[in-house]
C-alpha positions as CSV (number, residue, x, y, z in Angstrom):
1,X,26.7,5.8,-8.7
2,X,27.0,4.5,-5.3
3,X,24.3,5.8,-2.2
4,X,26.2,5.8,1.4
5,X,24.0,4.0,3.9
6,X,26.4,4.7,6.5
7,X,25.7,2.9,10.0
8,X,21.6,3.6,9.9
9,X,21.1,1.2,7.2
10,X,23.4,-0.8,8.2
11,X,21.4,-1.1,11.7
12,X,18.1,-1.5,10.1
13,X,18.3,-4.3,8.0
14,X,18.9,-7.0,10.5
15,X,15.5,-5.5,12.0
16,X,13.6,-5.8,8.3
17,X,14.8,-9.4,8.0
18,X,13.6,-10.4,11.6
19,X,10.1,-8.8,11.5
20,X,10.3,-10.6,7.8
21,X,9.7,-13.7,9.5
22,X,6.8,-13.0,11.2
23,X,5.8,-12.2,8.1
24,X,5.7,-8.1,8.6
25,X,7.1,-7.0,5.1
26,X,7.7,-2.9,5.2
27,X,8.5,-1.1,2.4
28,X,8.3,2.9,1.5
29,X,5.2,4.3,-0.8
30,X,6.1,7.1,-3.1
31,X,4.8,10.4,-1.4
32,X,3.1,11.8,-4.6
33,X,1.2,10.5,-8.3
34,X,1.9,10.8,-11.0
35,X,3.5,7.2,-11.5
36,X,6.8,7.7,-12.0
37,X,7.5,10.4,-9.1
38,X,9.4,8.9,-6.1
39,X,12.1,7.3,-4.9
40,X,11.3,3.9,-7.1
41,X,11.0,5.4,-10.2
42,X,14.2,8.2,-10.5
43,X,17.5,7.2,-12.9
44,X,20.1,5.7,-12.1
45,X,18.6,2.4,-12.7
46,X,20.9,1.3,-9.5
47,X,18.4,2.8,-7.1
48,X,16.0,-0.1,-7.3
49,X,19.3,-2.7,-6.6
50,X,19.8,-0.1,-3.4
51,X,16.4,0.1,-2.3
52,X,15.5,-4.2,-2.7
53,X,18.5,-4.3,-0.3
54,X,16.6,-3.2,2.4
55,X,13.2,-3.7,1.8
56,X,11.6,-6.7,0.5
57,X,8.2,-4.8,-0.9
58,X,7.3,-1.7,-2.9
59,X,4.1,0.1,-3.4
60,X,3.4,1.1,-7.5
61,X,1.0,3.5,-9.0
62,X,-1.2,2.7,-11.6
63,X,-2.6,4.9,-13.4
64,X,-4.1,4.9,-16.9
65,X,-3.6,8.5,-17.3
66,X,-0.1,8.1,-16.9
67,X,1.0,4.8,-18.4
68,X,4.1,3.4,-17.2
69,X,7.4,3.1,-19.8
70,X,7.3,-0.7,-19.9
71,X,11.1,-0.9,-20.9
72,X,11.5,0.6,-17.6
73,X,9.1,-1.4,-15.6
74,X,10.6,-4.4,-16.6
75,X,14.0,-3.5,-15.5
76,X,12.8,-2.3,-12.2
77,X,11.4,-5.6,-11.9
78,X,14.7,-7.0,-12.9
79,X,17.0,-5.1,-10.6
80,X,14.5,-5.6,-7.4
81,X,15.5,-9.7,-7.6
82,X,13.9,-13.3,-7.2
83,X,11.3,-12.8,-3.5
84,X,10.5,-8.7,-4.0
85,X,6.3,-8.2,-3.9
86,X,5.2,-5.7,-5.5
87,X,1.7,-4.6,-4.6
88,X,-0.4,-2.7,-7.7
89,X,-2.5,0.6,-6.6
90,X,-5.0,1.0,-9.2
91,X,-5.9,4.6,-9.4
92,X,-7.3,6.9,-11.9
93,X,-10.7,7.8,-13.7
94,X,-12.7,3.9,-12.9
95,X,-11.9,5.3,-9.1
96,X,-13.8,8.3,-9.1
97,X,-18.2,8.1,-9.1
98,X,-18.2,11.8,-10.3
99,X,-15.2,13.7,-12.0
100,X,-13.6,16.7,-9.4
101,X,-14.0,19.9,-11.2
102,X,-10.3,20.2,-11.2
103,X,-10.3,17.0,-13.6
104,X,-7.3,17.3,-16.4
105,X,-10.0,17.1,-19.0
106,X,-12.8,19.5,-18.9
107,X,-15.2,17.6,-21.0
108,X,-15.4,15.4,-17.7
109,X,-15.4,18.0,-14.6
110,X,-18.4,18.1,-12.8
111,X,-20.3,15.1,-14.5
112,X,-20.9,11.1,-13.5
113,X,-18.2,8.6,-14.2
114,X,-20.1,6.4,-16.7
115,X,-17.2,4.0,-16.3
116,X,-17.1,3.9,-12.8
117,X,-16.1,0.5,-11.1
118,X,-15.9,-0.9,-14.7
119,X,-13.7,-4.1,-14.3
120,X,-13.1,-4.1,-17.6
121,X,-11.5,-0.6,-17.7
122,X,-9.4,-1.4,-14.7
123,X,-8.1,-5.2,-16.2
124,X,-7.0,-2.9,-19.0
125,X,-5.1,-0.5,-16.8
126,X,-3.4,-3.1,-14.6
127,X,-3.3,-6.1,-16.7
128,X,-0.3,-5.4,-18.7
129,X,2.0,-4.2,-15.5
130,X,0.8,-7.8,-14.1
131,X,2.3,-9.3,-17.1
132,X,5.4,-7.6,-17.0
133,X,5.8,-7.9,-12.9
134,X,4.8,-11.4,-12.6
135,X,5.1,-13.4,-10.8
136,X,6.1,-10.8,-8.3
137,X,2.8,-8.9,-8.2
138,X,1.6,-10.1,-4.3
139,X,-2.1,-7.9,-4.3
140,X,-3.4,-5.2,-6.9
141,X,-5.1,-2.8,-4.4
142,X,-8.4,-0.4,-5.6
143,X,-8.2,2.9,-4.1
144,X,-11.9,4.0,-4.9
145,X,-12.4,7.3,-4.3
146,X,-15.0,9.4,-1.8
147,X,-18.6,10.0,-2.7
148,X,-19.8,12.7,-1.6
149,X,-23.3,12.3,0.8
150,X,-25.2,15.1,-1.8
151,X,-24.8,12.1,-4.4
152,X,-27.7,9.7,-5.6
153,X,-25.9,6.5,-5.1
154,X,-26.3,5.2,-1.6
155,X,-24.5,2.3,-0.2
156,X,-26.8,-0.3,-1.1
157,X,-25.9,0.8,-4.5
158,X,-22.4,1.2,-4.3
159,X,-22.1,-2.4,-2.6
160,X,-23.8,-4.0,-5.8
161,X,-21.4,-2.0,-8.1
162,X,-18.1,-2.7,-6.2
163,X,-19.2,-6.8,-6.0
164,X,-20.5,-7.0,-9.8
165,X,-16.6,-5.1,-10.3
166,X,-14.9,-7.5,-7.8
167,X,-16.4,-10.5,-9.5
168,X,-16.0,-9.7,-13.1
169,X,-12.0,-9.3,-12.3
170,X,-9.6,-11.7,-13.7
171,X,-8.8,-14.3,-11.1
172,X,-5.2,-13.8,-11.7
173,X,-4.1,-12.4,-7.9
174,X,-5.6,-11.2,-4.6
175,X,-7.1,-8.0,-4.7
176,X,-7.5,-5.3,-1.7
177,X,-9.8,-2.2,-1.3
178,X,-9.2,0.8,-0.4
179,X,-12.6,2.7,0.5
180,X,-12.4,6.4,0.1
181,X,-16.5,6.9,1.8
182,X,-16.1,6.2,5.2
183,X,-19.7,6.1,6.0
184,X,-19.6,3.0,3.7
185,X,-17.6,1.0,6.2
186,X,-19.8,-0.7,7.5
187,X,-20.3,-4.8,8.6
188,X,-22.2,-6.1,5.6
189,X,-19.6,-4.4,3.7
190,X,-16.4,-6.3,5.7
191,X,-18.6,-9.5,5.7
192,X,-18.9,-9.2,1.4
193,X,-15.2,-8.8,1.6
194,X,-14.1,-11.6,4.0
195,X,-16.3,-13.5,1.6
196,X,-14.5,-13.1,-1.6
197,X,-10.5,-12.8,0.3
198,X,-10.5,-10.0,-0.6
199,X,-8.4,-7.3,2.1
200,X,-9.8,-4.2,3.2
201,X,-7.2,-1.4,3.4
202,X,-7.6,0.9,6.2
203,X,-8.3,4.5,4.8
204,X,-5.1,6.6,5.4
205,X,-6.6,9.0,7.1
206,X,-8.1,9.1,10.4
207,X,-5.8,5.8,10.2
208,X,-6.1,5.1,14.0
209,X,-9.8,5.2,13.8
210,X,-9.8,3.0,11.0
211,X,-7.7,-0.4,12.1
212,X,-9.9,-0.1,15.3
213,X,-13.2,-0.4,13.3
214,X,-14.7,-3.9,14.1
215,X,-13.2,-6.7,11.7
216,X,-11.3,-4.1,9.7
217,X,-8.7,-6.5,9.2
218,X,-10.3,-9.7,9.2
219,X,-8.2,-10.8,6.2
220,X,-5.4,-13.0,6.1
221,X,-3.4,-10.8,4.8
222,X,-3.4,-6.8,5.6
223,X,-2.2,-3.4,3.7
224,X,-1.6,-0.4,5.6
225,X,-0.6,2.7,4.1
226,X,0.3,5.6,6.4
227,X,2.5,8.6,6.2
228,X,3.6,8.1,9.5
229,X,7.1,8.7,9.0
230,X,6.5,12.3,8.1
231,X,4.0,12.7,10.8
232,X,4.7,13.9,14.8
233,X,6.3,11.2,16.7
234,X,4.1,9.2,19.0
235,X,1.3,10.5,17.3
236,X,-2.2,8.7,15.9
237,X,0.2,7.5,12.7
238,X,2.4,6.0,14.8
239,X,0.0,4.5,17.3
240,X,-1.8,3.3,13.9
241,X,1.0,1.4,13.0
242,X,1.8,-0.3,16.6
243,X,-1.2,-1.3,16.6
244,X,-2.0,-2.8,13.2
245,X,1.6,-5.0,13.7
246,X,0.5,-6.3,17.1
247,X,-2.7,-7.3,15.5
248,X,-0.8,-8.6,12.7
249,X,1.7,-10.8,15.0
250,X,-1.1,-11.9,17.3
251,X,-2.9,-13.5,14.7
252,X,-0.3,-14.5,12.5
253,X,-1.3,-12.4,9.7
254,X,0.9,-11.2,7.3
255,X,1.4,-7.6,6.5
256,X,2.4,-5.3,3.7
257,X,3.0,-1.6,5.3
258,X,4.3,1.1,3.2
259,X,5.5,4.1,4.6
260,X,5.9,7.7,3.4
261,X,8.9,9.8,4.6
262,X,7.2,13.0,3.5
263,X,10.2,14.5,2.4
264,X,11.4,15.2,-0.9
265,X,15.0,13.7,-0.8
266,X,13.6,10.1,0.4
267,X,15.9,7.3,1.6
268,X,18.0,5.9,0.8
269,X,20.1,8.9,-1.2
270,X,18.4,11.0,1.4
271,X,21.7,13.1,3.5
272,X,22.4,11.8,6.9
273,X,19.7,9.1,6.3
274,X,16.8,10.6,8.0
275,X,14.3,8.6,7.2
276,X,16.5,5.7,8.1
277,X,16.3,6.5,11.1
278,X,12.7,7.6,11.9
279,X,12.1,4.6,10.8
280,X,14.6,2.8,13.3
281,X,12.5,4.6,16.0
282,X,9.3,3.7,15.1
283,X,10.3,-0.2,14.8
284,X,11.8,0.5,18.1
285,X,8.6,0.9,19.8
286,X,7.8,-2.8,18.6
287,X,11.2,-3.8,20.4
288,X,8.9,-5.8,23.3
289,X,6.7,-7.6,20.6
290,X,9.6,-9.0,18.8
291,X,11.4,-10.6,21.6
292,X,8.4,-12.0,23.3
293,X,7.6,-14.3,19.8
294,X,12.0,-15.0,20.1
295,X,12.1,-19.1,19.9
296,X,15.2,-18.0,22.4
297,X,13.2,-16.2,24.9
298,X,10.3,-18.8,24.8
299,X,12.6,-21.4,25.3
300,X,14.4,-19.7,28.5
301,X,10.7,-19.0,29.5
């Protein structure tokens, strides 16, 4: 089966590959969990080949409540080509410090994770997908969960969990975090970070508050995750976004950003291409930023 790109594709990839080498590497995030629900993950196998056309990165789920088909994996990882980054979100049970009382397995609603931050639980989830995606596999990101202010663990606490996790993890790639407790983002936290090279991922949401908090991406390398593509034009997404880039390309950073479309037909079998071209006008906005960093224009300057 062959997807039509029709002319919106066709106009966006020369923009991918330029913002590529100012190392800005955009890529879409499937919209919902379980793991295999998306755009990267639906039959025919083809889609992959279509979507590693355009972009050069992909966000995965995992999850060990619903293990990947590694068969599958390994094509997908076959089919995407030589120079595609894959960036692993670990999610799941280590994630959470106490179990939602809409938790799958009602042994667990309502009590404390006794596993939480384990580094040995999480090697276990993500280790195996590492094997199969290497070398590919560019960060494996830890989307921790929120704790709730009623809880006992303060953030002195959590700090000496999430560093005795961060250092017991096999040295195998760079890791990011993804903080769910905002109230937890604070500067000895960034500093114990920067320390290890380890990113900080902006929480998605209030995104624009986020990237604005004082060496939020203090990194050399960044994650953003936003659903700005299914958000209002112009909005706090958007302006999240702008900004994040700008920072990027000002201090040669480079950038993994992964984008939701928030629809359920998501590019690129998506009719008429939509999200396509939301994204065309989004990049648009970045238009001035691009040309300025042109070796052409500086020369004629």
């Amino acid at each position: 089966m062959t997807h039509q790109y029709d002319d919106p594709g066709e106009q966006l990839l020369p923009r991918l590959r330029a913002w590529r080498r100012h190392n800005i590497h955009i890529g879409l995030s499937p919209r919902t969990s379980p793991f295999w629900s998306g755009l990267l993950y639906r039959e025919p196998r083809g889609v992959i080949t279509e979507y590693a056309r355009l972009f050069d990165t992909a966000l995965l789920y995992c999850d060990c409540r619903y293990p990947p088909d590694p068969a599958l994996l390994f094509r997908m990882n076959e089919h995407a080509g030589e120079g595609f980054a894959w960036t692993l979100l670990v999610d799941g049970e280590q994630m959470v410090y106490r179990f939602p009382y809409g938790y799958p397995d009602g042994k667990k609603r309502g009590e404390v994770n006794p596993h939480f931050l384990d580094p040995r639980c999480m090697a276990e989830t993500f280790m195996p997908l590492l094997r199969i995606l290497e070398p590919s596999v560019r960060i494996v990101m830890l989307k921790i969960g929120n704790i709730c202010r009623t809880e006992a663990l303060d953030f002195g606490g959590f700090l000496r969990a999430l560093l005795r996790c961060l250092d017991a993890l096999p040295p195998a790639c760079r890791y990011a975090v993804e903080n769910g407790t905002s109230r937890f983002i604070l500067p000895e936290y960034l500093a114990c970070l920067r320390e290890r090279n380890i990113i900080h991922v902006p929480a998605p949401a209030p995104l624009l508050d986020a990237v604005r908090v004082p060496g939020a991406l203090g990194a050399p390398a960044c994650v953003l995750r936003t659903p700005c593509l299914a958000m209002e034009e112009e909005g706090e997404e958007w302006t999240a976004f702008h900004e994040t880039v700008r920072l990027c390309l000002g201090e040669e950073k480079t950038l993994y950003a992964y984008l939701t479309d928030g629809e359920e037909t998501m590019f690129p079998g998506a009719p008429g291409g939509s999200g396509v071209r939301r994204l065309m006008r989004l990049l648009a906005g970045l238009d001035c930023e691009l040309a300025r960093r042109s070796p052409i224009k500086r020369k004629a300057a």
